[in-house]
C-alpha positions as CSV (number, residue, x, y, z in Angstrom):
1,X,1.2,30.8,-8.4
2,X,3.2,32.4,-5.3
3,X,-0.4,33.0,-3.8
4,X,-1.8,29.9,-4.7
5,X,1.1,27.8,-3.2
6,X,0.9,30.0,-0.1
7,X,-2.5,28.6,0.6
8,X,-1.5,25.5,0.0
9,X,1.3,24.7,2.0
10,X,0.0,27.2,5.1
11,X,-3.4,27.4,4.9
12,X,-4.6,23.7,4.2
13,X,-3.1,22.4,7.7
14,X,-5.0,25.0,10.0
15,X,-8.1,25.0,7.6
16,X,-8.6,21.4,6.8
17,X,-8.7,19.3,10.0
18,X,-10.0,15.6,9.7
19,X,-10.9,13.1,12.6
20,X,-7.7,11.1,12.7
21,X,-6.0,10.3,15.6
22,X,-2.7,8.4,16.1
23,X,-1.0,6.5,18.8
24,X,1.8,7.1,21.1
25,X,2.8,5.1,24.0
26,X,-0.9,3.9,24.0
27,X,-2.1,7.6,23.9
28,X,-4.1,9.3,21.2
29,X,-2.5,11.6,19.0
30,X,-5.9,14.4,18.6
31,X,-6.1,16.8,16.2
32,X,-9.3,18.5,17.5
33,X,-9.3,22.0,18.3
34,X,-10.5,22.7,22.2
35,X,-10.3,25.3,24.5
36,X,-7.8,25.6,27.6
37,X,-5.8,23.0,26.3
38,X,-2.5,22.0,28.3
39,X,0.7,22.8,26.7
40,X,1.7,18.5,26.1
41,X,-2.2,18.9,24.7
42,X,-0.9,21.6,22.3
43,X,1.8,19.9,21.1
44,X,0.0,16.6,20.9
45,X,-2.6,18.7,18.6
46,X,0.0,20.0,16.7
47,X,1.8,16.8,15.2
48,X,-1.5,15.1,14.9
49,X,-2.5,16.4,11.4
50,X,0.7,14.8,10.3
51,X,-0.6,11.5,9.8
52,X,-3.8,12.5,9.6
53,X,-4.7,11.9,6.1
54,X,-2.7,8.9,5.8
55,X,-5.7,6.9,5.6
56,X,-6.4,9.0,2.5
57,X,-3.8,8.3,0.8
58,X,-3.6,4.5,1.2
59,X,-7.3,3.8,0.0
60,X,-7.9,1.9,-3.0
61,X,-8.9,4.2,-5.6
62,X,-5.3,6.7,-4.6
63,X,-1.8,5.2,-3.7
64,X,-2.8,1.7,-4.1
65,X,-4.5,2.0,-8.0
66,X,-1.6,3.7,-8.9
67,X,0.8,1.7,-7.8
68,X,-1.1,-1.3,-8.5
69,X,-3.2,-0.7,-11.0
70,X,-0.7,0.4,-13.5
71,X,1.2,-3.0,-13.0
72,X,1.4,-6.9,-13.9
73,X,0.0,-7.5,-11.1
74,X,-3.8,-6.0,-11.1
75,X,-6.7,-4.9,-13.2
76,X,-10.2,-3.7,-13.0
77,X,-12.2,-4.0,-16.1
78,X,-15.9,-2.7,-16.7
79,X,-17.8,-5.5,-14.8
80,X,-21.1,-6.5,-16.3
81,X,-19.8,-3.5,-19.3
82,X,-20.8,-0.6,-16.5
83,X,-19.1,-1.4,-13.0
84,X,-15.7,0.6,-12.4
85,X,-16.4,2.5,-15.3
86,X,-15.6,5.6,-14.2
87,X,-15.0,7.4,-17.7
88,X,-12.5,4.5,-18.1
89,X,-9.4,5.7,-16.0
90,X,-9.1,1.9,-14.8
91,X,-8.6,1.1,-18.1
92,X,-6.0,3.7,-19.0
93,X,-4.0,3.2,-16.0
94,X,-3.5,-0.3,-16.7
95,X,-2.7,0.4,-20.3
96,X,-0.5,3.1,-19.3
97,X,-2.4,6.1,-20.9
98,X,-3.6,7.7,-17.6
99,X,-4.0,11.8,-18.2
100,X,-3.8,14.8,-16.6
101,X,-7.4,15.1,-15.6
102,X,-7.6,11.8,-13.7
103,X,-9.3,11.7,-10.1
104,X,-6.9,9.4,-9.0
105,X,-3.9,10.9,-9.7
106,X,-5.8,14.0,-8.6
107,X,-6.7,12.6,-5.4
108,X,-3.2,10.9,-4.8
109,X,-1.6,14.2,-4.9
110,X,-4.1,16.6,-2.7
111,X,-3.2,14.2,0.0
112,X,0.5,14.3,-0.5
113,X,0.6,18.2,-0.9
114,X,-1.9,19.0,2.0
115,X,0.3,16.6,4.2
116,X,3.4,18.3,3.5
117,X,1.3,21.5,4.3
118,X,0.3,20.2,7.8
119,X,3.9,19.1,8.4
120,X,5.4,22.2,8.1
121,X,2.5,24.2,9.9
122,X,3.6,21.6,12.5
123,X,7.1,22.2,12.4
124,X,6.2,25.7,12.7
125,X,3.9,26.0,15.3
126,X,6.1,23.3,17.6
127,X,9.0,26.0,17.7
128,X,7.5,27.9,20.3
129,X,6.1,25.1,22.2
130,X,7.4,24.6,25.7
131,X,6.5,20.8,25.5
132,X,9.3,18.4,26.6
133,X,8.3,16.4,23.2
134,X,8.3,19.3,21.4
135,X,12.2,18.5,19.7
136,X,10.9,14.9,19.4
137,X,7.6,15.7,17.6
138,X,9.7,18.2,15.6
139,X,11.7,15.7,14.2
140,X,7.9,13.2,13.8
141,X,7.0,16.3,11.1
142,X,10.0,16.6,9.5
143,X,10.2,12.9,8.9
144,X,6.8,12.8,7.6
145,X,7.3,15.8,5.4
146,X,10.2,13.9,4.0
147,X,8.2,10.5,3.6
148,X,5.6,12.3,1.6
149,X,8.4,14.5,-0.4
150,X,9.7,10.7,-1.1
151,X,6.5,9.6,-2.4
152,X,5.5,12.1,-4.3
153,X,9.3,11.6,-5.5
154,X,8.3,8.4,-6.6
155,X,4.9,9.1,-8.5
156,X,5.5,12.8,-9.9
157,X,9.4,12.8,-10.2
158,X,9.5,15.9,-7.8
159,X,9.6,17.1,-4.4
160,X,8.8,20.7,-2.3
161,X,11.1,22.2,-0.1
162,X,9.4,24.8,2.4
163,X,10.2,25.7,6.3
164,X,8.8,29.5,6.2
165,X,5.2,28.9,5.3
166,X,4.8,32.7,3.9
167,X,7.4,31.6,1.3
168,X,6.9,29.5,-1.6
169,X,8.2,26.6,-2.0
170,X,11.6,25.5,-3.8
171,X,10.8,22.5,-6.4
172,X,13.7,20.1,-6.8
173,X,13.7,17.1,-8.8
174,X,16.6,14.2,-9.2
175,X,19.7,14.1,-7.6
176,X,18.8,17.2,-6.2
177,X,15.7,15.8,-4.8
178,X,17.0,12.8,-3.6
179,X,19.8,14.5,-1.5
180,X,17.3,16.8,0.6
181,X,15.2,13.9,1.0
182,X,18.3,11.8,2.9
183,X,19.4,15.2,4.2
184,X,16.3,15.4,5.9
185,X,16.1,11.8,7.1
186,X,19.6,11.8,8.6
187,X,18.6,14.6,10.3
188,X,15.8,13.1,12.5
189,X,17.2,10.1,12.9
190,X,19.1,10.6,16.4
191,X,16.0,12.2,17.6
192,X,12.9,9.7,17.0
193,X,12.1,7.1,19.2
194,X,12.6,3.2,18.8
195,X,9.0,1.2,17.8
196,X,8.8,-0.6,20.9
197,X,8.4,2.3,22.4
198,X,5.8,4.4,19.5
199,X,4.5,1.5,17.8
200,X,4.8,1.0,14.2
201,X,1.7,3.8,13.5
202,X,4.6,6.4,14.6
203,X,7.1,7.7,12.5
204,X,10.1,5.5,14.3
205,X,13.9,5.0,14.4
206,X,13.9,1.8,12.5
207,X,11.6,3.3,9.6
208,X,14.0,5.7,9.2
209,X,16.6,3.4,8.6
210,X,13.3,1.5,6.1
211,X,13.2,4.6,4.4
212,X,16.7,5.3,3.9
213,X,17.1,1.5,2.6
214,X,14.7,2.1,0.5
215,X,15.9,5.4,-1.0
216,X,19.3,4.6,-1.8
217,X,17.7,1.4,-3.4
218,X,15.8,3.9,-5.4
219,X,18.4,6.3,-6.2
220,X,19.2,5.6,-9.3
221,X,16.0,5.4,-10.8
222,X,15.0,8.9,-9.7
223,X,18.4,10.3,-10.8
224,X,17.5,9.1,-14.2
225,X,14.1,8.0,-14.5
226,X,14.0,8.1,-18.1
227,X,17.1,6.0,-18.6
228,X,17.4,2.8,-20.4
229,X,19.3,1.4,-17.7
230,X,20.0,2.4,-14.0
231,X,23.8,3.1,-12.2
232,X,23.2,1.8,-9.2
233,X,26.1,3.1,-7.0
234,X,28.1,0.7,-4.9
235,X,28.8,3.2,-2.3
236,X,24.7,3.7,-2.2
237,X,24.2,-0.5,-2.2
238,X,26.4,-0.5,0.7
239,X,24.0,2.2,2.4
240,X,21.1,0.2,1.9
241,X,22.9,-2.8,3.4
242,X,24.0,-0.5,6.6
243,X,20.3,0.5,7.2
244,X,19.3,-3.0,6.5
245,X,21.7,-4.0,9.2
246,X,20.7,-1.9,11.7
247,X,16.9,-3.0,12.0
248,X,17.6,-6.6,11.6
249,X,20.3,-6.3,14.7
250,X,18.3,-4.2,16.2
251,X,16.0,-7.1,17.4
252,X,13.0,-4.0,16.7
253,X,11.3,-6.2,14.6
254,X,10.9,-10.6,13.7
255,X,9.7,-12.1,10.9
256,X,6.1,-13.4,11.6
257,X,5.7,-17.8,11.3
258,X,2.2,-16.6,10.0
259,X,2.5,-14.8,6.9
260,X,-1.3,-13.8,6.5
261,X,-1.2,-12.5,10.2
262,X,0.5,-9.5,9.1
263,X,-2.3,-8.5,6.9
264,X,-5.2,-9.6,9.6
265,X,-7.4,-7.3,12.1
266,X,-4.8,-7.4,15.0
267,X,-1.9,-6.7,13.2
268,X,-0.8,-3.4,14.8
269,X,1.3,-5.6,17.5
270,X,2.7,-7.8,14.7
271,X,6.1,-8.2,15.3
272,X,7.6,-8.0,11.5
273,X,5.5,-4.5,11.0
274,X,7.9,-1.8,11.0
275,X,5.7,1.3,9.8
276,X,1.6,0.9,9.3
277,X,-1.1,3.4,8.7
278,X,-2.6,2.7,11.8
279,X,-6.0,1.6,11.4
280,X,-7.2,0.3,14.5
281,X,-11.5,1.1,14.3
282,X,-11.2,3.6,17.3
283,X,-8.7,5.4,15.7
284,X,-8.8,5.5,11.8
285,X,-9.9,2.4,10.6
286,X,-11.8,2.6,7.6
287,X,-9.9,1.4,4.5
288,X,-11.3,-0.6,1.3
289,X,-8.7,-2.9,1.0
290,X,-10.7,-6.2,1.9
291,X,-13.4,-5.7,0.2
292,X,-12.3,-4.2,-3.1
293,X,-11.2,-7.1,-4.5
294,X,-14.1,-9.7,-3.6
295,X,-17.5,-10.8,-5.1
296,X,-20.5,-8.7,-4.3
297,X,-22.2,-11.9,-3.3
298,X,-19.2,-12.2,-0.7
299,X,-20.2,-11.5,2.2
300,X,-17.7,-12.5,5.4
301,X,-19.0,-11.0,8.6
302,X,-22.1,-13.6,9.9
303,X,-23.3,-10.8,12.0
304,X,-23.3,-8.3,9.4
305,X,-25.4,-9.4,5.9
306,X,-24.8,-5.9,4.1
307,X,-21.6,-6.7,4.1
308,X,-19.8,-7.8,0.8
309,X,-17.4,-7.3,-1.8
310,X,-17.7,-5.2,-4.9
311,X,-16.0,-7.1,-7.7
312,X,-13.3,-4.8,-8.5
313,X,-9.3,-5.6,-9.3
314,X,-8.5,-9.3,-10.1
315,X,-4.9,-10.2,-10.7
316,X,-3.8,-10.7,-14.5
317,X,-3.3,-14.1,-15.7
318,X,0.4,-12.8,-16.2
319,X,0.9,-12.5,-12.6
320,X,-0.7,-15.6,-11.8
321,X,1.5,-17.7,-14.6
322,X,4.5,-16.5,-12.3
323,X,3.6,-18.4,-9.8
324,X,2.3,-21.2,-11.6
325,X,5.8,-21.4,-13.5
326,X,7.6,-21.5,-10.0
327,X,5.9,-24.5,-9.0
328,X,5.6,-26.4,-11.9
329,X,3.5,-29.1,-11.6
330,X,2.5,-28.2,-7.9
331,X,-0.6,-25.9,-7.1
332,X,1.1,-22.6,-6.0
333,X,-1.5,-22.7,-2.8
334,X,1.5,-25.0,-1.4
335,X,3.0,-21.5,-0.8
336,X,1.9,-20.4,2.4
337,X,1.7,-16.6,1.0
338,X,-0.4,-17.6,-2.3
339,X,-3.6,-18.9,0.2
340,X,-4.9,-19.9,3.5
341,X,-8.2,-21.7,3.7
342,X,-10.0,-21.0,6.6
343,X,-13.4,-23.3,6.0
344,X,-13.3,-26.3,5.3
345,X,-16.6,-26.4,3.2
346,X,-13.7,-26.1,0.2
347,X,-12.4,-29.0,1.0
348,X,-15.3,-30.9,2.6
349,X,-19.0,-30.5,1.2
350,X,-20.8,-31.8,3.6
351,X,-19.5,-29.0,6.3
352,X,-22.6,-26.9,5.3
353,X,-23.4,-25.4,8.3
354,X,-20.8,-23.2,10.4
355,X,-21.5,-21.6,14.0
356,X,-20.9,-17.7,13.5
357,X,-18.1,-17.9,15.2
358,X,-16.2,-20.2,12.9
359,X,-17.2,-18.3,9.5
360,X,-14.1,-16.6,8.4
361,X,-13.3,-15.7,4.3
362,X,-10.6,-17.3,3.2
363,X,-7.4,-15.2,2.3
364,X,-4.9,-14.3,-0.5
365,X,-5.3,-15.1,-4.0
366,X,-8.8,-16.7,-4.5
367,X,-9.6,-19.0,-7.3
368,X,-12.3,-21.2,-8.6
369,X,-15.9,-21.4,-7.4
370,X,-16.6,-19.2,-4.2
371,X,-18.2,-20.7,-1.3
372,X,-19.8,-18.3,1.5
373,X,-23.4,-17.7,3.6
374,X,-26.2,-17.8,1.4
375,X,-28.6,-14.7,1.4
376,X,-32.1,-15.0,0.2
377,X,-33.7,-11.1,0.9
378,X,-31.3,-9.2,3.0
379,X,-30.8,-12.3,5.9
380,X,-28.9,-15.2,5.6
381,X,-30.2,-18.8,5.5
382,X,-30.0,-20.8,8.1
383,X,-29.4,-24.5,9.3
384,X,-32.2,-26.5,11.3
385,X,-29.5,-25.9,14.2
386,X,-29.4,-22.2,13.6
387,X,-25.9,-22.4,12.1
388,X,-24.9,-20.3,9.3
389,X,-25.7,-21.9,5.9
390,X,-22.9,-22.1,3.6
391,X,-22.9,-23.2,0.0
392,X,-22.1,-22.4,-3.3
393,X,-22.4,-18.4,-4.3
394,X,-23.8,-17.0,-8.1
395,X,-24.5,-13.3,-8.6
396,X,-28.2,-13.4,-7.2
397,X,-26.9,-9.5,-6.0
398,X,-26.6,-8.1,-9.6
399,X,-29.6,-10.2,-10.7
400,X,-27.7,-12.9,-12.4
401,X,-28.7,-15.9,-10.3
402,X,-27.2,-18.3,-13.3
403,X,-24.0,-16.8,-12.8
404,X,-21.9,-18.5,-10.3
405,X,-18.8,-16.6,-7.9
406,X,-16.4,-19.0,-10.0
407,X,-13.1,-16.8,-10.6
408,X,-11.5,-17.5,-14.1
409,X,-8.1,-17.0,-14.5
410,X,-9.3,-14.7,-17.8
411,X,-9.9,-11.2,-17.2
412,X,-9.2,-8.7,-19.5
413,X,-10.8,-6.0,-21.5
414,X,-13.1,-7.9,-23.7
415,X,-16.9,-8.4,-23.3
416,X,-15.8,-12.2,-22.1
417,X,-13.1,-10.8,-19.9
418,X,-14.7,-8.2,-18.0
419,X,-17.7,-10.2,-16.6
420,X,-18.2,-10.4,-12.6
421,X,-16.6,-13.6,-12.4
422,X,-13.7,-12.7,-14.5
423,X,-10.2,-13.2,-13.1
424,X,-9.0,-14.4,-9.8
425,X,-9.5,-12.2,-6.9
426,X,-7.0,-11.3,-3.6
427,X,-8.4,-11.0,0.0
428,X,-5.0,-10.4,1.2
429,X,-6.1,-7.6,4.4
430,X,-8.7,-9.4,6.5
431,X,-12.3,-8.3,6.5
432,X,-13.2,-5.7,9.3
433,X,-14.8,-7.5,12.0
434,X,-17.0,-4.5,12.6
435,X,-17.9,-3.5,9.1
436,X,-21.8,-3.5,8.3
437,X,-21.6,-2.3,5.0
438,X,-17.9,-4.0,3.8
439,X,-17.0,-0.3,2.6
440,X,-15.5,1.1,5.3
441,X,-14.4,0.4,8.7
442,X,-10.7,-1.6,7.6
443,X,-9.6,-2.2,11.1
444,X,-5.8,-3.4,10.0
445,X,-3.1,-1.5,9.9
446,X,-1.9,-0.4,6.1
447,X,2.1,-2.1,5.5
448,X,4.2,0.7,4.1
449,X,7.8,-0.8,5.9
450,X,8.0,-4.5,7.0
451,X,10.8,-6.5,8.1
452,X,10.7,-9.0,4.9
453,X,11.3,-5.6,2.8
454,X,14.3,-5.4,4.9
455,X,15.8,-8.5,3.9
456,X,14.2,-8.2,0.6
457,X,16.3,-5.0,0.0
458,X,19.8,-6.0,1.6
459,X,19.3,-8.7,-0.5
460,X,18.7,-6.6,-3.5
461,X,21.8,-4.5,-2.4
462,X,24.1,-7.4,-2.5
463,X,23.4,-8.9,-6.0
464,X,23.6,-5.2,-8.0
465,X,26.9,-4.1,-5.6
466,X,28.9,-6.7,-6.4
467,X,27.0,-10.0,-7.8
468,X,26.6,-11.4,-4.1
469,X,24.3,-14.7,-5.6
470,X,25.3,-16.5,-1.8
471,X,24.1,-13.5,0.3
472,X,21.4,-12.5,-1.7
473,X,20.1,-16.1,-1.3
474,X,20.1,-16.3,2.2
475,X,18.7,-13.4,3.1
476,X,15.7,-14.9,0.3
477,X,15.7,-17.9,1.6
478,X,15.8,-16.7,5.6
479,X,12.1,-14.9,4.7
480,X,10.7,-18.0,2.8
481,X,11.6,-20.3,5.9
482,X,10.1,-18.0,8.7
483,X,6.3,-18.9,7.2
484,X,6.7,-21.8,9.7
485,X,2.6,-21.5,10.9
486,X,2.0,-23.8,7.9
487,X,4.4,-25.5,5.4
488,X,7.2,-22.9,4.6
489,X,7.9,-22.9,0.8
490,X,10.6,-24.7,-0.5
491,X,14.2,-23.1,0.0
492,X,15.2,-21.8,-3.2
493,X,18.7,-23.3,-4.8
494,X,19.7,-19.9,-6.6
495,X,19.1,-16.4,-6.8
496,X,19.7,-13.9,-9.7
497,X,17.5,-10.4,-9.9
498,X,15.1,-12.1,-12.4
499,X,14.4,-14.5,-9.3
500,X,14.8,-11.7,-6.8
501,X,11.9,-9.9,-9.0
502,X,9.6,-12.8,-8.7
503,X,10.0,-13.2,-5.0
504,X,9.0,-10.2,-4.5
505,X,5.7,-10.3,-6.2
506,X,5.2,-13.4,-3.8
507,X,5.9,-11.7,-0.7
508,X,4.6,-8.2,-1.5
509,X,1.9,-8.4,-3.7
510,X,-1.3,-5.8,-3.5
511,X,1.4,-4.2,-1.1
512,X,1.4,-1.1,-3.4
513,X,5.4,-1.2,-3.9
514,X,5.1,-3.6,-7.8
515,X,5.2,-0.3,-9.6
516,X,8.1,0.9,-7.9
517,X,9.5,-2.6,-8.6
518,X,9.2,-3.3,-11.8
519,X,10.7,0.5,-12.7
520,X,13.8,-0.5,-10.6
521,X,13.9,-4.2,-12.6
522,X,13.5,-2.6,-15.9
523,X,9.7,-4.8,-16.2
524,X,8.0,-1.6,-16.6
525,X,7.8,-1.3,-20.4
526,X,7.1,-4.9,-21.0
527,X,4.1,-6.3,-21.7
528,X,1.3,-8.4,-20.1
529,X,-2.7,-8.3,-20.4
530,X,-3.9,-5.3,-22.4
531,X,-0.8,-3.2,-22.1
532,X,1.9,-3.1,-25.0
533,X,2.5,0.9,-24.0
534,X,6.7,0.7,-23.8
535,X,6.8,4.4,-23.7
536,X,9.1,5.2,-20.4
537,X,8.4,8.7,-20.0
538,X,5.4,6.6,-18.7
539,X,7.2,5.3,-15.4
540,X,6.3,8.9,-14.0
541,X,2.6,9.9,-13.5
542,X,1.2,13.5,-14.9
543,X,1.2,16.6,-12.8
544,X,-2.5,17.0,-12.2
545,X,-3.9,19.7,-14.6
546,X,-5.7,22.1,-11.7
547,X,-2.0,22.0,-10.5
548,X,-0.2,23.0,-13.4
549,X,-3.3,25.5,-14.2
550,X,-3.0,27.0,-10.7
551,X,0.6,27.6,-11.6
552,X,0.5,29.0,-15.0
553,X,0.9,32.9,-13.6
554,X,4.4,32.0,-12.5
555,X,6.0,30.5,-16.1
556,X,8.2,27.8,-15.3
557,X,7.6,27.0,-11.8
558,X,5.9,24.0,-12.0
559,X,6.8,21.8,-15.4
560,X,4.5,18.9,-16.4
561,X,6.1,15.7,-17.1
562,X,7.6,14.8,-20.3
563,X,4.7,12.9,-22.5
564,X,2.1,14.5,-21.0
């Protein structure tokens, strides 16, 4: 296993090179090899590979089903009994049975291990450079290294420590693992730059403090991620306060007044973004996330009829109850993160016909009977004026004409539940504006730290240090009032974590952090639609099996997870 883990923390990086590009100071991180390159050039190609597969990892079918996927919040039946099929690993990850030999989890962790190769080949190869960056792009790869160490931390319950790539690396789990990963964070903090000056596609100084928030939040949990409860250490609450502090006093970032804007095409100069996969179209863009969700007969671009949906996750009635139990007798769509209507044919029949220009999807958490352009043949129908004929949609794309786009709050696992209509849908990350097919070309930037998590965490911090109700409830309330572009939801009157828990699934769902979430709120082994599975030695996902076979010359080095 010495061999094989040689090739895969120093070979991948110089072997596997992908067409990713970053941005820095409005210049383009390139990763493409080139002859007589300048020495800046160099260094510029040697970081690049860093981020590179950060796309990867974000799609919908790696990070984002597992952390998703497995929760309250989403599932993906078999549509029509054969859609998302796929040998039934949808199924098993909801239900908490996922194995060994999933793609997924496969998938998830090939991008994790082969970025943490091209970190350290970057690290290395930047200690000869003669580039005035080359200390600060030094400290970019070391950061990354330790966000993907944190990550995999999170899913897999370990972490790799390597510098010399011709050694193998040192595998450290829990405490152990949680110490080299702030060891490693503290350590590049002086050194990074501030994200007015990278941008939030850069590793920056405030998501460094994120991160550290964020791990000390976690702490606990991976110390003892089999526990039945959690010690989460006041000295550690008081850490994720600090870091909290510093990026809110900062001035680095501001809540946005338009919550759906930080989701939308243009969001890689949104003020509350603090770290993004950056996914501008002439760098990276080409994530799934609008369009997984959605109807196939969805189809939002009017220049661009190929492009639709493919009726994948809905949310589970569970989730949806939440916010139906908040609100009581009013329709959760009062809350200015649950929905924003952008045509008005929902709310006006006769508006019918809609220039190009004005056809825009509506957003968030989509219920009811689906309005869009009507396609007869591949082209859209249009108006006497020309205008873009909307109306209501049915299945004509998957021959079922009688079947009308009306999303039911049912979806489950049954013959009734797992039809194309079944359970409502989320269109949280706006459609590409240049995507002709709907399956590629995601031109906004992925969330992983925004400035709501801040005050989400401090928050956090404050109720489990020392039962701060009052502070928590500010800092809660402070987020809820900033959505000011439309009607800001109602200031909440209390705050315990059972609250706390719920507002975050408001603010952060499909955000890929509800797994994570419900671990740290002890929600993990509960139940809600088709999964009962209390079994916590499920909170960690399995070591992939190629893995653990590529290690089984070297006894003990790499240990699946308990239960698996």
């Amino acid at each position: 296993m010495k061999k094989k883990l040689s090739l895969i923390f120093s070979g991948v990086a110089l072997l596997m090179f992908s067409n990713a590009c970053t941005d820095l100071q409005e210049q383009v991180l390139d990763e493409t090899l080139t002859a007589n390159l300048s020495v800046e050039e160099a260094a510029n190609g040697l970081l690049a590979p860093s981020y590179a597969l950060l796309p990867n990892l974000f799609q919908h079918t790696t990070y984002f089903a597992l952390q998703e996927i497995s929760t309250d919040e989403a599932i993906l039946p078999y549509r029509g009994g054969t859609d998302w099929g796929d040998n039934g690993i949808y199924l098993a990850l909801h239900q908490h049975n996922t194995t060994s030999t999933d793609p997924n989890v496969l998938n998830t962790w090939n991008q994790l291990v082969q970025s943490i190769s091209r970190c350290i080949t970057a690290i290395n190869g930047l200690k000869t450079s003669t580039s005035a960056n080359a200390a600060l792009y030094t400290a970019e790869a070391r950061g990354m290294r330790a966000y993907y160490n944190m990550v995999l931390l999170d899913l897999f319950g370990i972490v790799f420590v390597k510098d010399d790539p011709a050694l193998t690396s040192t595998i450290l789990r829990g405490d152990e693992a949680v110490k080299y990963i702030e060891s490693e964070l503290l350590a590049v903090e002086p050194v990074l730059q501030s994200k007015a000056t990278v941008g939030p596609g850069r590793l920056n100084q405030a998501a460094i403090w994120g991160l550290l928030s964020r791990l000390y939040l976690n702490a606990a949990v991976y110390r003892n991620i089999y526990g039945t409860s959690f010690d989460f250490k006041a000295d550690e609450m008081d850490k994720v306060i600090q870091y909290a502090d510093k990026i809110i006093n900062s001035g680095q970032a501001k809540l946005s007044a338009d919550y759906f804007s930080i989701f939308g095409n243009n969001n890689h100069t949104n003020d509350e973004i603090i770290f993004a996969v950056d996914q501008r179209p002439e760098l990276n863009g080409h994530n799934r996330m609008a369009y997984f969700s959605i109807s196939g007969d969805q189809f939002p671009l009017a220049a661009f009829p190929a492009a639709n949906g493919t009726d994948g996750p809905g949310i589970t009635s569970d989730f949806y109850q939440s916010w139906v139990q908040a609100y009581g007798a009013v329709d959760p769509a009062r809350d200015p993160r649950f929905y924003q209507q952008n045509m008005s044919v929902y709310t006006n029949a006769a508006d019918t016909c809609i220039n190009d220009a004005d056809y825009k999807i509506n957003r968030g958490i989509l219920r009811g009977q689906q309005y869009g352009a009507l396609r007869v043949n591949g082209a859209f129908v249009r108006c006497a004026d020309g205008k873009l004929k909307v109306g209501k949609l049915n299945y004509v794309t998957r021959n079922k004409a009688d079947l009308a786009v009306n999303f039911s709050e049912l979806i489950d696992f049954t013959t009734a539940g797992s039809n194309y209509n079944t359970g409502y849908r989320v269109e949280k990350y706006e459609f590409s504006s240049s995507s002709n097919t709907g399956r590629n070309r995601g031109e906004a930037d992925i969330v992983i730290l925004r400035l709501a998590d801040i005050y989400m965490m401090r928050a956090e911090a404050k109720l489990r240090k020392g039962g701060d109700a009052a502070g928590a409830l500010a800092d809660v309330n402070l987020v809820r009032a900033a959505r000011t572009k439309t009607l800001a939801p109602p200031a909440l009157t209390s705050m315990s974590l059972d609250l706390l828990f719920r507002e975050r699934g408001f603010e952060f769902y499909w955000e890929m952090l509800r797994r994570s979430d419900m671990i740290r709120f002890g929600k993990y082994e509960g139940k809600w639609t088709e999964k009962s599975n209390s079994d916590v030695k499920k909170r960690l996902f399995p070591i992939p099996q190629t893995a653990i076979d590529g290690a089984s010359n070297s006894p003990g080095y790499l240990v699946q997870n308990a239960g698996y």
